[in-house]
C-alpha positions as CSV (number, residue, x, y, z in Angstrom):
1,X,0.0,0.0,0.0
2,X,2.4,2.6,1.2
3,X,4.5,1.5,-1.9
4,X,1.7,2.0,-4.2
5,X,1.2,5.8,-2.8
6,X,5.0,7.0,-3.1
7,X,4.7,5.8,-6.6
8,X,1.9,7.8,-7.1
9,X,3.0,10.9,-5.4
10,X,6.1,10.4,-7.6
11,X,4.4,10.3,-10.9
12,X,2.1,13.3,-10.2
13,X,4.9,15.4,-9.2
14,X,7.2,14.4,-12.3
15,X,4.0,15.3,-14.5
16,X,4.1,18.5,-12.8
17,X,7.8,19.2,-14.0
18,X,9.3,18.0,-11.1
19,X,12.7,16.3,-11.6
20,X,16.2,15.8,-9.6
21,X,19.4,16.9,-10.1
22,X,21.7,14.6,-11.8
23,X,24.7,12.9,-9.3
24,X,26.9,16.1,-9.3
25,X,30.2,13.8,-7.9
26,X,33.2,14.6,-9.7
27,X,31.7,17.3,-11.6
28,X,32.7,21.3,-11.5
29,X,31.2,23.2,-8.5
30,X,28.8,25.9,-10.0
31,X,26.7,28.2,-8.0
32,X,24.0,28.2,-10.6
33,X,23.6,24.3,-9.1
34,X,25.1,23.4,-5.9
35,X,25.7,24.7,-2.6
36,X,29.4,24.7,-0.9
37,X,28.6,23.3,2.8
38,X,32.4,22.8,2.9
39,X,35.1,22.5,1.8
40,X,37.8,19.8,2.1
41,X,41.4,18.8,1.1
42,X,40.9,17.4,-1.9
43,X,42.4,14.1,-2.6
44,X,44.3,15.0,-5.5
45,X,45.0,17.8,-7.8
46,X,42.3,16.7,-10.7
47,X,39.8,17.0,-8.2
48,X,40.6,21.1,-6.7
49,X,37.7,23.2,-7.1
50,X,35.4,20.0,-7.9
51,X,32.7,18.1,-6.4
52,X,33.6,15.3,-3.6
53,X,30.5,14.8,-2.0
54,X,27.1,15.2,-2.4
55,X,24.9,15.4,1.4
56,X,21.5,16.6,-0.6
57,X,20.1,16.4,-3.7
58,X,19.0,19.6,-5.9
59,X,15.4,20.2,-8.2
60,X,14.0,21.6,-10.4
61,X,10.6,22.8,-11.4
62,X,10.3,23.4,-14.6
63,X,14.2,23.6,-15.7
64,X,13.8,26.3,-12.3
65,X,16.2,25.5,-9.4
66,X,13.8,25.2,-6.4
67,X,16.4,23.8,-4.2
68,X,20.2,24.0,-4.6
69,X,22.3,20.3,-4.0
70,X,24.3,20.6,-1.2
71,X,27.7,19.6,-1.8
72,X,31.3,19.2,-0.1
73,X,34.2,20.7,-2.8
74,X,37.8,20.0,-3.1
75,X,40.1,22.7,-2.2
């Protein structure tokens, strides 16, 4: 049952134009898109100014950013 509602909720809010953010690991911090929580050492030089970890996902609303990811960046 409770499976059958999430499903449901999910569908109706996709039709809406509701979607997530893509995984943002590995990818350029942009402010357009994420939110710096922290920032970290990163592990190697590659990865400076780059996404290490995501803590929350980011949405849209019709191709509108209603909530930022929050993300931990390389330094």
């Amino acid at each position: 049952g409770f499976d059958l509602i999430h499903s449901k909720l999910l569908s109706t809010l996709e039709q809406k134009g509701l979607k997530s953010m893509d995984s943002t690991l590995g990818k350029d911090f942009d402010t357009d898109f994420h939110e710096a929580i922290t920032q970290i050492p990163s592990p190697s030089d590659d990865m400076k100014g780059k996404v290490i970890d995501q803590t929350e996902k980011g949405y849209f609303l019709n191709d509108k950013v209603i909530r930022y990811a929050k993300v931990v960046v390389g330094q």
